[in-house]
C-alpha positions in Angstrom: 7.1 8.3 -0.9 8.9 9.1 -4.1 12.2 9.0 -5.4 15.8 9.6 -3.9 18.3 12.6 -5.3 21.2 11.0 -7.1 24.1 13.0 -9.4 24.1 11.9 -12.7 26.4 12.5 -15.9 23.2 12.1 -18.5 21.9 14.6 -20.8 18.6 14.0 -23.1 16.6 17.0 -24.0 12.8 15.0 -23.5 9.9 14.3 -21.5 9.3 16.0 -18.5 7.2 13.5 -16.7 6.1 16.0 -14.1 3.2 18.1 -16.5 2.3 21.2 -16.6 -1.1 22.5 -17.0 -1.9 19.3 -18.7 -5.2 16.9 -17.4 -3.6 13.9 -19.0 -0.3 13.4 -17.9 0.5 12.8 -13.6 1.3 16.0 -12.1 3.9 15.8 -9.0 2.6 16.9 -5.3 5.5 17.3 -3.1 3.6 17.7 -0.3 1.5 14.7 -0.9 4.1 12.1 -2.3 1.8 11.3 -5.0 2.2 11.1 -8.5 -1.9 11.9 -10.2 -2.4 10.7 -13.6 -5.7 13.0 -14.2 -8.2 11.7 -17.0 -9.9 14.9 -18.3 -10.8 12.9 -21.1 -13.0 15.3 -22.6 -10.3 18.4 -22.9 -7.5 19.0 -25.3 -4.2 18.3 -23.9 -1.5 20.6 -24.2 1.4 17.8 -23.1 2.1 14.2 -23.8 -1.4 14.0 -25.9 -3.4 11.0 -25.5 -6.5 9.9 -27.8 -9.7 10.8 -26.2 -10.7 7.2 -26.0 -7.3 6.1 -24.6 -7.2 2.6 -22.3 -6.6 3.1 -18.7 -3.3 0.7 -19.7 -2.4 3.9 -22.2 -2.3 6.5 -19.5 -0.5 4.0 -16.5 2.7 3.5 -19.4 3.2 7.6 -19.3 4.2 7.3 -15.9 8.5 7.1 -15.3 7.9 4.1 -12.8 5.4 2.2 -14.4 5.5 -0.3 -17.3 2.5 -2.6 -18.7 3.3 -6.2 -19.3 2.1 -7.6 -22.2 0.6 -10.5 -23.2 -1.6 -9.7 -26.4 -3.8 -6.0 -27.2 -5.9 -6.6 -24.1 -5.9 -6.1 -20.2 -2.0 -5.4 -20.1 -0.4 -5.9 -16.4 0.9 -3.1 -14.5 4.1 -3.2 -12.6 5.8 -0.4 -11.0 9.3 0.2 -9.9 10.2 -3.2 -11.7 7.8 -5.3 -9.6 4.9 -7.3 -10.3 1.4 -6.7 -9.4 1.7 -9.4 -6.6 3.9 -6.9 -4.9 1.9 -3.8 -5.2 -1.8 -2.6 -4.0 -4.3 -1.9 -6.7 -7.5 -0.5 -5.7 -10.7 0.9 -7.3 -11.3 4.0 -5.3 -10.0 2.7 -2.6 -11.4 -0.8 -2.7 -9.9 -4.4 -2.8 -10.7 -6.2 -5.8 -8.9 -9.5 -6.7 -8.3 -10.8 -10.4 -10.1 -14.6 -10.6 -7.3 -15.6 -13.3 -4.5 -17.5 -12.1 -2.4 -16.3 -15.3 -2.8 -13.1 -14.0 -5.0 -12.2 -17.3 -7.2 -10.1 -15.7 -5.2 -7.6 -13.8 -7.7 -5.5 -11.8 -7.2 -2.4 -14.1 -8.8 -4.5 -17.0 -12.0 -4.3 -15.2 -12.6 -0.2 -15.4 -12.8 2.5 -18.5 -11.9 6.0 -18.7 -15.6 7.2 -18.8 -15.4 5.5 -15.3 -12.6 7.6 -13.5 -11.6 11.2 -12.3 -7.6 10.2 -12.0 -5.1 7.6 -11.2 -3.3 7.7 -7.6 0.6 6.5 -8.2 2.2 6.1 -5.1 5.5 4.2 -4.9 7.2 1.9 -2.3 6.0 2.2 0.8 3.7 6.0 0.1 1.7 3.1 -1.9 0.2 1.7 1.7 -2.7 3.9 2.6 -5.4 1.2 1.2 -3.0 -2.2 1.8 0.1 -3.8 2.3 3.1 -3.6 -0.6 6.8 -3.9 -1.7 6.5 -2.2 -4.4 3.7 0.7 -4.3 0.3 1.4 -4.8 -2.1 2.0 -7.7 -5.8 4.0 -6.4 -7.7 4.1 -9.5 -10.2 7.3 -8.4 -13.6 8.1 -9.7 -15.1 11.0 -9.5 -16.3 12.9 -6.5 -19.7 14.1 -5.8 -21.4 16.7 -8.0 -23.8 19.4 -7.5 -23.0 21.8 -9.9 -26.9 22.9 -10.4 -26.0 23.0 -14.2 -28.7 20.8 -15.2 -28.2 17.9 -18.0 -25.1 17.3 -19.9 -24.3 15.0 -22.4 -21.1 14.0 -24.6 -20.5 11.6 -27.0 -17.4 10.2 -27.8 -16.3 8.1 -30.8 -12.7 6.4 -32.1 -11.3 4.5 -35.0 -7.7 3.2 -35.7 -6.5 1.8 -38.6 -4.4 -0.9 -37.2 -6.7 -4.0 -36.0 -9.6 -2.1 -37.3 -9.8 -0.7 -33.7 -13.8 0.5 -33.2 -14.5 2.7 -30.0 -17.6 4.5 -29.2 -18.5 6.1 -25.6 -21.9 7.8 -24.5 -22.0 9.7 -21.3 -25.4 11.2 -19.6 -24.9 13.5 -16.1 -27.6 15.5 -14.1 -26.9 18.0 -11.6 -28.9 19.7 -9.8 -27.9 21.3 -5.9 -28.7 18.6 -4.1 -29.1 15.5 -6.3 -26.8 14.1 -9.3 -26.9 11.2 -11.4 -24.7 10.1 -14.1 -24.9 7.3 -16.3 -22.0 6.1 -18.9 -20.8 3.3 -21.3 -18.5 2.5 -23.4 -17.6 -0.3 -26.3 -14.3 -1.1 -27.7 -13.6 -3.6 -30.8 -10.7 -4.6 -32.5 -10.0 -7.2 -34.9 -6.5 -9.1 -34.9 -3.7 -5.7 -35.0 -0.4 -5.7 -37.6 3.2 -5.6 -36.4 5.6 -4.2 -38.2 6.1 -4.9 -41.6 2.3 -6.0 -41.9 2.7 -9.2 -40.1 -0.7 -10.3 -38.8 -0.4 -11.0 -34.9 -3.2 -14.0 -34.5 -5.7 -13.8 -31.6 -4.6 -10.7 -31.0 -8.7 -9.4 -31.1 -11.0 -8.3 -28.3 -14.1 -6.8 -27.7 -15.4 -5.1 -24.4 -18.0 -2.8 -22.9 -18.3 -1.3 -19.8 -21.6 0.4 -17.9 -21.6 2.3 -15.0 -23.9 4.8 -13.0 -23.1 7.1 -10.3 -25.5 9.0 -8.2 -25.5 11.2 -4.9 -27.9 12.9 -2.5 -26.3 16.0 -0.1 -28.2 15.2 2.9 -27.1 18.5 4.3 -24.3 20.8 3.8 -21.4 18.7 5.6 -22.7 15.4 4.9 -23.3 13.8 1.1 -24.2 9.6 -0.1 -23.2 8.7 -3.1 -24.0 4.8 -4.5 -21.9 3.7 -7.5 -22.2 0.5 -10.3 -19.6 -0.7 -12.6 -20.3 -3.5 -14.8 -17.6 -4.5 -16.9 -17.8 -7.5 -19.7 -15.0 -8.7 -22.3 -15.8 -11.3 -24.7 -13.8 -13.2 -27.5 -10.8 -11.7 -25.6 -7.5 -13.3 -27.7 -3.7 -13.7 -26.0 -1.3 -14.6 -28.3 1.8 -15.1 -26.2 -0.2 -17.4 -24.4 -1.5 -20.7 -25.0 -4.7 -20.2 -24.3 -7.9 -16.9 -24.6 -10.4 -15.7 -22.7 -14.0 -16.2 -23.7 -15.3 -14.3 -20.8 -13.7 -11.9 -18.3 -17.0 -10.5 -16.3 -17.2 -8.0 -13.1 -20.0 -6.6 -11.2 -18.6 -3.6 -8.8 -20.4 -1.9 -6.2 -20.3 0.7 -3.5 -21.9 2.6 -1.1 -20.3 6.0 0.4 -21.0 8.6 3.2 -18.8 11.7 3.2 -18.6 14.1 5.9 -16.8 17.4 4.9 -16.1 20.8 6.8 -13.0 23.3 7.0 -14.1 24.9 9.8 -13.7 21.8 12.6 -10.4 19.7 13.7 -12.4 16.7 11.2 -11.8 18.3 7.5 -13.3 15.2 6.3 -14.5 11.7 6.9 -15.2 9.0 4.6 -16.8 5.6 4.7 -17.3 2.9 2.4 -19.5 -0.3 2.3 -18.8 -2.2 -0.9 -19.2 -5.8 -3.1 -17.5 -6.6 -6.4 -17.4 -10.2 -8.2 -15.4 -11.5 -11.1 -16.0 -14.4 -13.1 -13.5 -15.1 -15.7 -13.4 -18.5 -18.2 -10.4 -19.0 -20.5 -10.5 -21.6 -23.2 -8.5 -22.9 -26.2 -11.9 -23.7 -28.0 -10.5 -21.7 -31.2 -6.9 -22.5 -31.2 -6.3 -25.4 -33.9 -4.1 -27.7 -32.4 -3.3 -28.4 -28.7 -2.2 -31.2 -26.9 -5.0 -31.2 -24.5 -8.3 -29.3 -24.7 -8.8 -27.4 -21.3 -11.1 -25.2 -19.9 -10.1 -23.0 -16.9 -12.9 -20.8 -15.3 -12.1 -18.8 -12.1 -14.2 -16.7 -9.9 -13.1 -14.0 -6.8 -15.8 -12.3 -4.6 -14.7 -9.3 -2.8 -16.8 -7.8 0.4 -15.2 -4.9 2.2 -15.1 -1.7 4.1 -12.6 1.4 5.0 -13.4 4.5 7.2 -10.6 7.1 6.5 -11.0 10.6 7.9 -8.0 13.7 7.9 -7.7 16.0 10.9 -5.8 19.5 11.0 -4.2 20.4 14.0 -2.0 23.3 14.5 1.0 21.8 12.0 -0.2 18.6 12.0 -1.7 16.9 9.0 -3.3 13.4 10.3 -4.6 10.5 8.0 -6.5 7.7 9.6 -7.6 4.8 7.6 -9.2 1.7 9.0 -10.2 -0.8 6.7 -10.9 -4.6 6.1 -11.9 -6.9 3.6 -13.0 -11.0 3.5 -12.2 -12.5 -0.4 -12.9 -16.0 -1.8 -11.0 -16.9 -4.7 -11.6 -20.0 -6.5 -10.3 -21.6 -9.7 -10.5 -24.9 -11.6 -9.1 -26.6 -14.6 -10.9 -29.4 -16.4 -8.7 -31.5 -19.0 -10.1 -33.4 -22.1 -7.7 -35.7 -23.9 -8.1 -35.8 -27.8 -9.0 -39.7 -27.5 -12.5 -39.2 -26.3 -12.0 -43.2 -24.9 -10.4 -41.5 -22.0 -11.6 -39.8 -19.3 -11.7 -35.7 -18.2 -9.4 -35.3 -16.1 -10.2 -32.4 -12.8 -7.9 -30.4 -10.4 -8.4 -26.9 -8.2 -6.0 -24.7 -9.0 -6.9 -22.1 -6.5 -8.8 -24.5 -3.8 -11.1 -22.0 -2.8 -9.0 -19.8 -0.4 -10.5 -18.2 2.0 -8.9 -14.1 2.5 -9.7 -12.1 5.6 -7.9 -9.0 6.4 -8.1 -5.6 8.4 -5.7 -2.8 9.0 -5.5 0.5 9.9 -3.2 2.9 8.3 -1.9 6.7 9.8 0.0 9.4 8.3 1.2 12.2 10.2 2.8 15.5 7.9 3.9 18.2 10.0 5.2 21.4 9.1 9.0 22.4 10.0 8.2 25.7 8.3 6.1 27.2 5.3 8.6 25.2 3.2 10.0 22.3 5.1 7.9 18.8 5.8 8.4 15.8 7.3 5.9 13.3 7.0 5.6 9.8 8.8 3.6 7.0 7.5 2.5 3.3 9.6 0.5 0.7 8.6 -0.4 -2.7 10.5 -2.5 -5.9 9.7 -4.0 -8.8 10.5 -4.4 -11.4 7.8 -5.4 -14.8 7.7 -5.8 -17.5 4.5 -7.9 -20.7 4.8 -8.7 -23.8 2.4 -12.4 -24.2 2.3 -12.4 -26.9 -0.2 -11.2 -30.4 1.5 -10.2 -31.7 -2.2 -7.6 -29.1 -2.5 -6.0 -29.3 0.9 -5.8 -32.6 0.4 -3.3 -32.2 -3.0 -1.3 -29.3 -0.9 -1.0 -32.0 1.5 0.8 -34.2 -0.7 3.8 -31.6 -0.9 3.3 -30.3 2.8 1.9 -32.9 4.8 1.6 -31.1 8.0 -0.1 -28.7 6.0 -3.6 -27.2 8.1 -6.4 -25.3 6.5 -6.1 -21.7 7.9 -2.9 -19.4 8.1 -2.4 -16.4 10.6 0.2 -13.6 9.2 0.1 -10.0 10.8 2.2 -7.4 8.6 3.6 -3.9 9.0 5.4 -0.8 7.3 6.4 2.1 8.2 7.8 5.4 5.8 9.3 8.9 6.4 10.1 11.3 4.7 11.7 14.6 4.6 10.4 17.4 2.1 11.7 20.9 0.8 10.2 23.8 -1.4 11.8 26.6 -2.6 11.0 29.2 -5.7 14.4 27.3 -7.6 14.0 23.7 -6.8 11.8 21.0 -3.8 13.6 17.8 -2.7 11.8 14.8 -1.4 14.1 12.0 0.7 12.3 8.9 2.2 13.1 6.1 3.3 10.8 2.8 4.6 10.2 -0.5 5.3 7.1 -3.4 4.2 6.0 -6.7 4.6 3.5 -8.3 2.2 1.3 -12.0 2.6 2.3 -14.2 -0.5 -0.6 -13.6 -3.1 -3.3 -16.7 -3.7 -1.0 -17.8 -6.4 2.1 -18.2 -4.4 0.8 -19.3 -1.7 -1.7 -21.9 -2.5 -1.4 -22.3 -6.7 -1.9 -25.7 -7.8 -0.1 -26.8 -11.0 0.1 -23.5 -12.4 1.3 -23.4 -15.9 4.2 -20.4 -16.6 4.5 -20.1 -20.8 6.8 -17.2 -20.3 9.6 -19.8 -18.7 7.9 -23.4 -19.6 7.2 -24.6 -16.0 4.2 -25.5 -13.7 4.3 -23.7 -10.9 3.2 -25.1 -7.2 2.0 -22.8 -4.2 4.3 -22.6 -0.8 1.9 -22.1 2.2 5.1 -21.8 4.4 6.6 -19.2 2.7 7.7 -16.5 5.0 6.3 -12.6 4.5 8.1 -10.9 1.8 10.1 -8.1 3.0 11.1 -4.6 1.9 13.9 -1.6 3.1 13.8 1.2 0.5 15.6 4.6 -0.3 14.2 7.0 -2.3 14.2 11.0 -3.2 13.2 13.2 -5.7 14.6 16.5 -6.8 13.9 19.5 -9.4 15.8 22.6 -10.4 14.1 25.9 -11.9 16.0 28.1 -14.2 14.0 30.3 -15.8 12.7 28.2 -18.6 14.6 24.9 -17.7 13.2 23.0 -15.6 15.6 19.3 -14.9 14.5 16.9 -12.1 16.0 13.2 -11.0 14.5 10.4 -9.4 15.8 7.3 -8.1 15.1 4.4 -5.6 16.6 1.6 -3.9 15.0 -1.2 -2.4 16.3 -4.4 -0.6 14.0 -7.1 -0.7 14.5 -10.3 1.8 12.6 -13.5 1.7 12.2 -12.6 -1.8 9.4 -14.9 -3.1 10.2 -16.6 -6.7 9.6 -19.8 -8.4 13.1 -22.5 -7.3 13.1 -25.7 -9.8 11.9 -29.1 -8.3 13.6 -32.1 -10.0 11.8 -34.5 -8.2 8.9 -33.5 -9.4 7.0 -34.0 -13.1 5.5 -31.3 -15.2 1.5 -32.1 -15.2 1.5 -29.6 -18.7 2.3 -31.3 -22.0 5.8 -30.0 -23.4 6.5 -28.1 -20.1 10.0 -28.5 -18.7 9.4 -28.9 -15.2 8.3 -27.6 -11.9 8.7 -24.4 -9.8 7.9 -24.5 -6.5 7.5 -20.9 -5.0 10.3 -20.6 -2.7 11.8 -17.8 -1.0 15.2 -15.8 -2.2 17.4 -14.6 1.4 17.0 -11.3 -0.6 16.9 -9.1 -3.9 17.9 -5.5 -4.8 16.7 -3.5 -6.9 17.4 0.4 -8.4 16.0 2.5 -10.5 17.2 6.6 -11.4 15.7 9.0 -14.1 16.2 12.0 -15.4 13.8 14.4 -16.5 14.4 17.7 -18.5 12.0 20.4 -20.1 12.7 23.6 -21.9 10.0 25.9 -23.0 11.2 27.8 -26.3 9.0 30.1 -26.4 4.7 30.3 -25.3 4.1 27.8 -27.9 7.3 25.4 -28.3 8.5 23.4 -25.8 10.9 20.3 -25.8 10.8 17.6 -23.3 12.5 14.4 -22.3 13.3 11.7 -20.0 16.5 8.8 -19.5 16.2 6.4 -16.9 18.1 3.1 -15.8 16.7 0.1 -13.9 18.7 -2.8 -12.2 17.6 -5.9 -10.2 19.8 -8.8 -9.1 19.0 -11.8 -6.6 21.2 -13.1 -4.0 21.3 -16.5 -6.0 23.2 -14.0 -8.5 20.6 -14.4 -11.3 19.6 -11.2 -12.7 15.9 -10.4 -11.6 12.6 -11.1 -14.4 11.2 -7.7 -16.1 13.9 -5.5 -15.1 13.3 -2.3 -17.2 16.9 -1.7 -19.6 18.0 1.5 -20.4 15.1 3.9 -21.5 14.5 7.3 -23.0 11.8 9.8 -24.5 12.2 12.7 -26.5 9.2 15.0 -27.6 8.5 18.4 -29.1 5.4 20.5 -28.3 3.5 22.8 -30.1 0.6 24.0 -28.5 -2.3 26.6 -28.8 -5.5 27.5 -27.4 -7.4 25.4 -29.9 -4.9 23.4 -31.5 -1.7 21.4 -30.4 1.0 19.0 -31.7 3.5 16.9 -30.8 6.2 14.6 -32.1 7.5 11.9 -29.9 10.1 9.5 -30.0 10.8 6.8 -27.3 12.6 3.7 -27.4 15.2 1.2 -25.3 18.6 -0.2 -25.2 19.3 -3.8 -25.7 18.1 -6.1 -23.0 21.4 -7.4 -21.1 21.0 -8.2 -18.0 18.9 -10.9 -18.4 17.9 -14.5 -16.9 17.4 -17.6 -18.7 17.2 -19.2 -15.5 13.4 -17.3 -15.5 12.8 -17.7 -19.0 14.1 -14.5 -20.5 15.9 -13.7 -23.2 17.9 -10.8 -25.0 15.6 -8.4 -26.4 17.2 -5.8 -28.8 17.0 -2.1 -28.8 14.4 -0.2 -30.8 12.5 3.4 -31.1 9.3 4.5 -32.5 8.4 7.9 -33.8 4.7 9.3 -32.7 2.9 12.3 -34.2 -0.1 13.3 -32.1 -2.5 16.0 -33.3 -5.7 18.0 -31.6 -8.5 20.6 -32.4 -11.0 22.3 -30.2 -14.3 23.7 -32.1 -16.8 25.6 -30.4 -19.9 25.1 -31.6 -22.1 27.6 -29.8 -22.2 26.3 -26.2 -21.2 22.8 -27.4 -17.3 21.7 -27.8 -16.0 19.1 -30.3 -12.7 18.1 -29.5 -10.6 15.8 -32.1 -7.6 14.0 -31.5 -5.8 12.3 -35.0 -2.5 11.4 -35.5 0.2 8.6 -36.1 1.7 5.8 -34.0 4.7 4.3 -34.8 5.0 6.1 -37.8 8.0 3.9 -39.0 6.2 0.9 -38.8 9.1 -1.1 -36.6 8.7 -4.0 -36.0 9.5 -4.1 -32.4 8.9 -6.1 -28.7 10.6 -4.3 -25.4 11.2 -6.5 -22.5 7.7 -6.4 -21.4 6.3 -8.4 -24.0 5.5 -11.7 -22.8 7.6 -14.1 -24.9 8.6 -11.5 -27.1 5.4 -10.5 -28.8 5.7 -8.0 -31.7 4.0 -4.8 -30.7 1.9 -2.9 -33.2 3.0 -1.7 -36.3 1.9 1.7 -38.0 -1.4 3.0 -36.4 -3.9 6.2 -37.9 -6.1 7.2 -35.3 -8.8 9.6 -34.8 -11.1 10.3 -31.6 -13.9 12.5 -31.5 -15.5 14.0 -28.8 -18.9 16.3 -28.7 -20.0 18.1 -25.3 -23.6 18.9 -25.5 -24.0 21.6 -22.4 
């Protein structure tokens, strides 16, 4: 469920958020209430143009409602409608996977590639429930559906370079299809050495280096019924963060699944899927190459995943029913190990997540109904059962110091429901919705032991007691068609009670060096927080078009502190030029001062800024074969720059060259 019609007195010609014929940018389904972020890697974008060999963090940022936060050139964190991942559902094709970091320096799109996925699901507020409970939205990260083209064996290789970091990319991808049987087999590397801000300035432990494997095969049993069986395996290594104290050494996932699909117009079942699947994550950080530190740590942390979900859609007269059913059991566990500089004295141990025990299952229905051939109303409802226990005795026993009536298992069952009214006509569609959530507190929150916070300076300390966080929201969506002109706005409003956020304990003393206290998570009676853009595109002529976007974000708490990562005052303005085989487009983007912010969580003001982009493409043919290049200049300026999302105010990068390369051997 979208986005909520609101009149506003703003005018910026720019980015139309809502593409055209373009497979890299989201296009807008207002039937569906999705936002779809597709990932034709391998074609030549006409809109918004992205490198061939883009991050999946790259693509998320294009999206109005989405914004990555920061904390080096690696594994950024995505948070949607101003809201942390802790308050939104992010799933690999529809499957639960849990970062093992308690810095959250793992978020679970780190642990997939482009060569990997089909499109990206963006679903906000309470549309964002079909796979799990959120405030905030979901993120479905989609790879690609069964194929049995019968074209036989296909091959592309893909290769990058930027200039900035000395930024090293190179992708292989092999795929058979025949009419009953496909397999294809990918992989991908990424390098980059420490990256530049503006004005040359070296941004230490800034470098990373990942690859990622997968393979993907299917068998059609018969003509309504198909298995596919998919691997992931992700690695990063030598993985730096410099707005934290500490790197990663080793961030590792192994993710599997096993699918049956059923599929067949011609019945009231259209389709039914199931799903068996496994992933694990280990992931180790360590301050073994920073030069000085008070205390020498080590901090590994591993989360296992086993899960299921049967979903099917039914067609019935003007009824459009989705039923999912789905469950999951998670173990996440994480330790810290201290070692003083005076090797007289001894290590010093703790759990920081004491092995907590997840086990959830739900079932989720959608109902769309047709009013008329251009009226919809749709109504959404999910509920679930959801229960946390301690399995290791040593760290129920530290909880217990804080809540001595503490026991080793919690109950919660959680609910939402959405509706939402839709319109279509030749000159404009309108979306209004409105809905309410609950959420569990995350592992973090709930059960966190001594967690350290660099962005504010504190330790933080998990609150098993804390009530469910919940959510009302507004929202709606509108576009207008003249002609060539095409303006939309979107806006949403959500009131959020029992808001969970860390409240300073006085009594208590920091267990990190140089920290200035401790947080324990504690609940706020409620939050608010609104959001509005406007979107605008007008096509010059076949060739020339000129796009752009505004928006405004604002989020208060009802301790009257202004809410953390609250988006300022935003715009984009682009011009297009494109062609069959060649297109071009200069962009500039940029924010307002930061104003409304909170010391009280550790922010600061954070001044305005813009960057000017120039992104280039070519298609050759090559016989049957296609090269495809993609060159150009980021932050052609060279600004030295950080936006509000840049944990403790890194510098982003300064001027970039790219180029990306892609050859399709058919």
């Amino acid at each position: 469920m979208k986005k909520l019609t609101l009149l506003c007195v703003c005018f910026l010609f720019g980015a139309l958020v809502y593409a055209q014929e373009d497979p890299y940018i989201k296009e807008n389904d207002t039937t569906k209430l999705e936002e779809v972020i597709l990932i034709g890697q391998r074609k030549l974008s006409n809109y918004r143009q992205e490198k061939t060999l883009s991050s999946i963090d790259d693509y998320l940022e294009k999206s109005n409602r989405i914004t990555m936060i920061k904390r080096g050139n690696y594994a950024w964190e995505p948070t949607m409608n101003n809201m942390a991942s802790q308050r939104l559902v992010v799933t690999i094709d529809g499957m639960q996977i849990f970062g093992a970091c308690t810095d959250t320096m793992d978020p679970i799109t780190s642990y997939v590639d482009v060569s990997n996925l089909d499109k990206v699901s963006v679903d906000s507020g309470q549309e964002g429930t079909e796979n799990g409970h959120c405030v905030g939205g979901g993120i479905d990260l989609k790879m690609p559906s069964s194929k049995f083209y019968g074209t036989g064996l296909k091959t592309s290789v893909d290769l990058g370079y930027e200039t900035n970091g000395n930024y090293r990319s190179a992708g292989l991808d092999l795929e058979y299809t025949g009419n009953k049987f496909y397999i294809n087999a990918d992989g991908i590397f990424r390098k980059s050495d420490n990256y530049d801000a503006g004005g040359h300035n070296e941004v230490l432990y800034s470098q990373f280096q990942k690859y990622n494997l997968s393979l993907q095969g299917g068998y059609k049993l018969s003509e309504n019924h198909v298995l596919d069986a998919n691997i992931i395996y992700d690695k990063a290594t030598d993985v730096g963060y410099p707005a934290l104290p500490m790197d990663v050494s080793l961030a590792e996932a192994l993710i599997t699944s096993l699918t049956h699909t059923y599929i067949n117009d011609s019945t009231r079942i259209k389709s039914w899927e199931s799903k068996l699947y496994f992933n694990t994550i280990t992931h180790i950080m360590d301050d073994s190459k920073r030069p000085d530190v008070p205390i020498r740590m080590d901090m590994p942390g591993w989360s296992d995943t086993y899960g299921f979900y049967t979903k099917a859609t039914l067609k019935e007269n003007k009824h459009s029913l989705l039923v999912n059913l789905n469950g999951f059991y998670n173990r996440s566990l994480a330790e810290m190990t201290m070692y003083p500089n005076d090797s007289n004295q001894p290590a010093m141990f703790m759990y920081t997540w004491p092995d907590i025990r997840t086990l959830y299952t739900g079932i989720y229905v959608k109902d769309a109904f047709a009013l008329s051939e251009d009226k919809t109303i749709s109504a959404s409802a999910r509920f679930g059962y959801h229960n946390n226990t301690i399995a290791e005795e040593v760290g129920l026993e530290s909880l217990q110091i804080f809540y001595p009536d503490l026991t080793d298992s919690k109950t919660r069952f959680l609910m939402s429901f959405s509706t939402d009214y839709q319109i279509k006509k030749d000159n404009y569609d309108a979306t209004f919705g409105v809905g309410y959530g609950e959420r569990a507190p995350s592992v973090s929150e709930g059960y966190g032991f001594f967690l350290y916070n660099s962005f504010d300076n504190f330790d933080y300390i998990g609150n098993p007691n804390l009530e469910n966080e919940k959510a009302l929201e507004v929202n709606a969506t509108t576009n207008f068609y003249l002609n060539r002109f095409k303006i939309g706005l979107e806006t949403s409003y959500f009131y959020l009670m029992d808001y969970i956020i860390g409240d300073i304990d006085s009594d208590l003393s920091a267990m990190t060096i140089g920290a200035n206290g401790v947080k324990i998570y504690n609940s706020l009676s409620n939050a608010k927080i609104f959001d509005v853009y406007l979107n605008s595109e007008y096509k010059l002529s076949d060739a020339f078009s000129v796009n752009g976007t505004i928006g405004y974000n604002y989020g208060k708490g009802s301790n009257d502190e202004y809410l953390p990562f609250i988006k300022p005052f935003s715009y984009l303005a682009e011009i297009n030029y494109s062609r069959n085989l060649f297109n071009a487009a200069l962009q500039l983007s940029g924010n307002g001062n930061q104003t409304n912010y909170s010391n009280f969580y550790g922010e600061n003001e954070t001044a305005s800024f813009a960057i000017l982009n120039l992104n280039l493409g070519n298609i050759f043919y090559l016989k049957e074969n296609k090269l495809v290049l993609k060159y150009g200049i980021e932050n052609i300026l060279d600004t030295n720059y950080s936006t509000y999302a840049d944990w403790n105010n890194i510098s982003q990068q300064g001027r970039n060259f790219y180029i990306n390369a892609s050859f399709v051997i058919n």
